[in-house]
C-alpha positions in Angstrom: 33.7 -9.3 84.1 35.2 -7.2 81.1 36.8 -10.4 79.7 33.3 -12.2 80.2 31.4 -9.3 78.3 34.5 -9.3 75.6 33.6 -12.7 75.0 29.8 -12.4 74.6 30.3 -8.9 72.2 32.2 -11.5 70.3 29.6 -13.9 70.1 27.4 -11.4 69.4 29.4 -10.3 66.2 29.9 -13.7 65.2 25.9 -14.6 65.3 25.4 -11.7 63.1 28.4 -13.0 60.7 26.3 -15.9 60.5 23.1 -14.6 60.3 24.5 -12.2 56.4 25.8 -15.4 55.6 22.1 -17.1 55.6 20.8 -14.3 53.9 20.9 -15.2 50.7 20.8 -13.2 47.1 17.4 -15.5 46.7 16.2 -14.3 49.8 17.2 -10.8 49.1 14.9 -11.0 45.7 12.4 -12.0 47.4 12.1 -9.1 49.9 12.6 -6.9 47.2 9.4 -8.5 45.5 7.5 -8.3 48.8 8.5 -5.0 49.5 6.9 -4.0 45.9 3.8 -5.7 46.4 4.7 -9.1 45.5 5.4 -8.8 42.0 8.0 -7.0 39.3 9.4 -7.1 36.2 13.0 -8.0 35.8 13.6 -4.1 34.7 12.5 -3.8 37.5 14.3 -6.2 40.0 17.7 -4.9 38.2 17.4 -1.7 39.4 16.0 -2.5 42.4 17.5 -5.1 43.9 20.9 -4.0 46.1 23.9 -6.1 44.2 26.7 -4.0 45.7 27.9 -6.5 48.0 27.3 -9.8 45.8 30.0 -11.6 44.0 29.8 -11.5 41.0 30.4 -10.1 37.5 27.0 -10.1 36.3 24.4 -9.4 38.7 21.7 -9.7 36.4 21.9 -12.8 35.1 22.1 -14.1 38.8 18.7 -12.5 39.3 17.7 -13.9 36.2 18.8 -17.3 37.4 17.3 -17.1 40.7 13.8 -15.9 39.7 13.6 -18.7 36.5 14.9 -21.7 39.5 13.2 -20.0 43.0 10.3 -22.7 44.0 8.9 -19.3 46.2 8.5 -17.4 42.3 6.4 -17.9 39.3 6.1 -16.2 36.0 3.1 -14.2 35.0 4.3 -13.5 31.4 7.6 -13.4 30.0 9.5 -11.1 32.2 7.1 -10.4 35.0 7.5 -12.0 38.6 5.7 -12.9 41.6 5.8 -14.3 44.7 4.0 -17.5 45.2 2.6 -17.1 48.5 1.0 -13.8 47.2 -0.5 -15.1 43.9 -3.8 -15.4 44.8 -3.6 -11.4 46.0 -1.2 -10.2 42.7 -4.1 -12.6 40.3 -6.5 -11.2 41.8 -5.1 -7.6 41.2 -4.7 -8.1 38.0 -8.2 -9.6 37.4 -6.5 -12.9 36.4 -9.6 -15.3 37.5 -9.2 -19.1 37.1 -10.3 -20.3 33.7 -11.3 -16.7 32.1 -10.0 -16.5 29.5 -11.1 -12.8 28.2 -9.2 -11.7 31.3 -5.7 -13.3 30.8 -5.8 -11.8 26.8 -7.4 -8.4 28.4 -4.3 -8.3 30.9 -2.0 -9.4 28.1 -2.6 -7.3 25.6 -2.7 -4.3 28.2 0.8 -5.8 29.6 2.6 -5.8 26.3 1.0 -2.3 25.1 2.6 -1.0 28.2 6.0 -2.2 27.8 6.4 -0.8 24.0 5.2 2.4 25.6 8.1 1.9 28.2 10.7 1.6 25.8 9.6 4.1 23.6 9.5 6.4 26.6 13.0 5.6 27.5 13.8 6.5 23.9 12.7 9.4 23.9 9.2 9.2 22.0 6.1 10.6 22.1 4.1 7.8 23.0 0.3 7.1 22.0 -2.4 4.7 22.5 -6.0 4.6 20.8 -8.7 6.0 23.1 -10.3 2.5 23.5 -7.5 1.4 25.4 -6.4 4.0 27.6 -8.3 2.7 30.7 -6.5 -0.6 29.9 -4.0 -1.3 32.7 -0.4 -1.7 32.4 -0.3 -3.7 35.8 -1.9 -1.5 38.1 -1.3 1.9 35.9 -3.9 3.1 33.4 -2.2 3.0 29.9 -3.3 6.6 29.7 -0.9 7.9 32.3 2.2 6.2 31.5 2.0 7.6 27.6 3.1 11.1 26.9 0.1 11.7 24.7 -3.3 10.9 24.3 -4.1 12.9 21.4 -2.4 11.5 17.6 -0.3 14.2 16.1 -1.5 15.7 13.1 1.0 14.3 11.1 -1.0 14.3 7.9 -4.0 14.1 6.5 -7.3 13.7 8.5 -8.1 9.9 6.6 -4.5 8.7 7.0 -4.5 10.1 10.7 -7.7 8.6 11.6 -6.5 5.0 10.1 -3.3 5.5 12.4 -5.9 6.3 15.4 -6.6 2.7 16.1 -3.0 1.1 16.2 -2.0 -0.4 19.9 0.8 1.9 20.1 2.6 4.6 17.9 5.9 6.5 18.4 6.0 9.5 17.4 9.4 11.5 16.4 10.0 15.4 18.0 8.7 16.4 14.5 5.3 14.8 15.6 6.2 12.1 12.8 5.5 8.3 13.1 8.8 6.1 14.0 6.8 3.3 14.7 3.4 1.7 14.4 2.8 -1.6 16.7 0.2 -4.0 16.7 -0.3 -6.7 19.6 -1.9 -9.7 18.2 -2.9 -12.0 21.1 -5.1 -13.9 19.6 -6.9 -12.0 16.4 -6.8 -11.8 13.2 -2.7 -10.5 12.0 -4.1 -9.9 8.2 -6.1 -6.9 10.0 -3.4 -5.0 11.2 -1.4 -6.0 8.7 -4.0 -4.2 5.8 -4.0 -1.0 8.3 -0.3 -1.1 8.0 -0.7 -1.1 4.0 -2.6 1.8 4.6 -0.2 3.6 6.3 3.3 2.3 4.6 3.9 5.7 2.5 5.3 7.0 6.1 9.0 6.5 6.3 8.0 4.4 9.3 8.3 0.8 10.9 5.7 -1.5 11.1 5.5 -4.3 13.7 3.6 -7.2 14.8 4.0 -8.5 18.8 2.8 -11.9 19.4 3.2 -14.9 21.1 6.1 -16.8 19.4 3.8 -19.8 17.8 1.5 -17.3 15.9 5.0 -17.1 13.6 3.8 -19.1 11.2 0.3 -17.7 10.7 2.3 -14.2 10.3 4.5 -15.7 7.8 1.5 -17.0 6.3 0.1 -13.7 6.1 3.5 -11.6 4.6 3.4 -14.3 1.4 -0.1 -13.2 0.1 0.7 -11.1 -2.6 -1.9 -8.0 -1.5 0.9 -7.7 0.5 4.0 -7.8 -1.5 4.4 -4.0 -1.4 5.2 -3.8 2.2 6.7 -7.5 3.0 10.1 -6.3 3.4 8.5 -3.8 6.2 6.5 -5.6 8.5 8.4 -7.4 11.5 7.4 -9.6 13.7 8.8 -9.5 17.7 7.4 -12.3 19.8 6.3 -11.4 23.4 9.9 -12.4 24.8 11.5 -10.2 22.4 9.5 -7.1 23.6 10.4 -8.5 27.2 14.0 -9.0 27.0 13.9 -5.6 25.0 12.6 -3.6 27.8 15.3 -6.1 30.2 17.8 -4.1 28.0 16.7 -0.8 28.4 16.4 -0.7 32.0 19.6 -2.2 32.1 21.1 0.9 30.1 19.1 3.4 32.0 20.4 2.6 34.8 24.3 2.8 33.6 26.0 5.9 32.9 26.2 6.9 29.3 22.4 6.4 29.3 20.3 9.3 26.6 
């Protein structure tokens, strides 16, 4: 009888030997992503996703890998993931209807705002957004309440500050100084922000322009008039992926030690 119940522990063992076997890293992404509500950025998924026991060097690339190949995952925007059997529920949270297009540039816009305001958090910013936009949602959070202030320093005079008032995003320095200005240009007019910017380029600051990558060449376009000559060498322009695989980055080093 012991012998008998020896064998069938061992069968036991063996089954669940077998059963971690079929459990796969994919799999484990993907009850990470449905634990979270069917969606996440790859900051995200890095930090979240238990890698102790994989094999492997890089851990990151291989959830990289796995969410770019995974038929059960689909890209919302560069960087953020979701589940495919939840993405009518994760659209629909993020007010992504079918063919509406005010929606997809509403979200987008209101995505990318909120990853500059992520990394400048986890650089140690003040972070600010106009007052227009701080209902806009950053997935599911208000843009308001993932920025550390809603009220623009007065870092100079009241003309200049109320010409900074409307940029997408600024960081401010501990000095209550402007480090960066940013301007997300979906879809409108880049000579717009661009002439704010003028406006503002006696600041010992940087001035940036996030995009999607094929509105290059109307930025380039843009930087050659010679109104703007002055500031040329100032303005950059970071494509969507850039700001993506920026914030990939950060989370990354937050999460190793070293991190300030």
């Amino acid at each position: 009888m012991l012998r008998k119940l020896g064998f069938i522990d061992s069968l036991n063992a063996i089954e669940r030997i077998m059963a971690r076997k079929k459990y796969t890293q994919e799999q484990q992404v993907i009850d990470v992503l449905r634990q979270i509500g069917g969606y996440a950025t790859l900051g995200d998924l890095y930090r979240l996703v238990d890698t102790k026991s994989w094999a492997t060097k890089t851990p990151n690339e291989s959830i990289r890998r796995i969410v770019q190949q995974s038929e059960e995952i689909f890209k919302i925007q560069p960087g953020l993931w979701a589940l495919e059997d939840c993405r009518e529920k994760v659209m629909r949270k993020f007010d992504l209807l079918p063919n509406e297009k005010q929606c997809e540039e509403q979200f987008t816009h209101g995505y990318y705002q909120g990853l500059i305001i992520a990394i400048g958090n986890m650089k140690h910013y003040q972070t600010y957004v106009p007052a227009q936009d701080q209902n806009r949602k950053f997935l599911e959070k208000p843009l308001k309440d993932i920025c550390t202030t809603i009220h623009i320093p007065d870092f100079s005079y009241e003309y200049l500050t109320d010409r900074a008032r409307t940029v997408d995003v600024i960081w401010f320095n501990e000095r209550n100084m402007p480090n960066s200005f940013f301007e997300v240009e979906h879809s409108t007019d880049i000579q717009n922000s661009v002439a704010k910017f003028c406006d503002l380029q006696d600041f010992h600051s940087r001035f940036l322009i996030v995009a999607p990558k094929n509105r290059r060449g109307q930025f380039d376009k843009v930087m050659s008039r010679t109104a703007f000559k002055d500031i040329k060498a100032r303005v950059a322009f970071h494509s969507y992926e850039d700001i993506s695989k920026q914030y990939e980055l950060m989370c990354m080093a937050r999460a190793s030690e070293g991190f300030i």
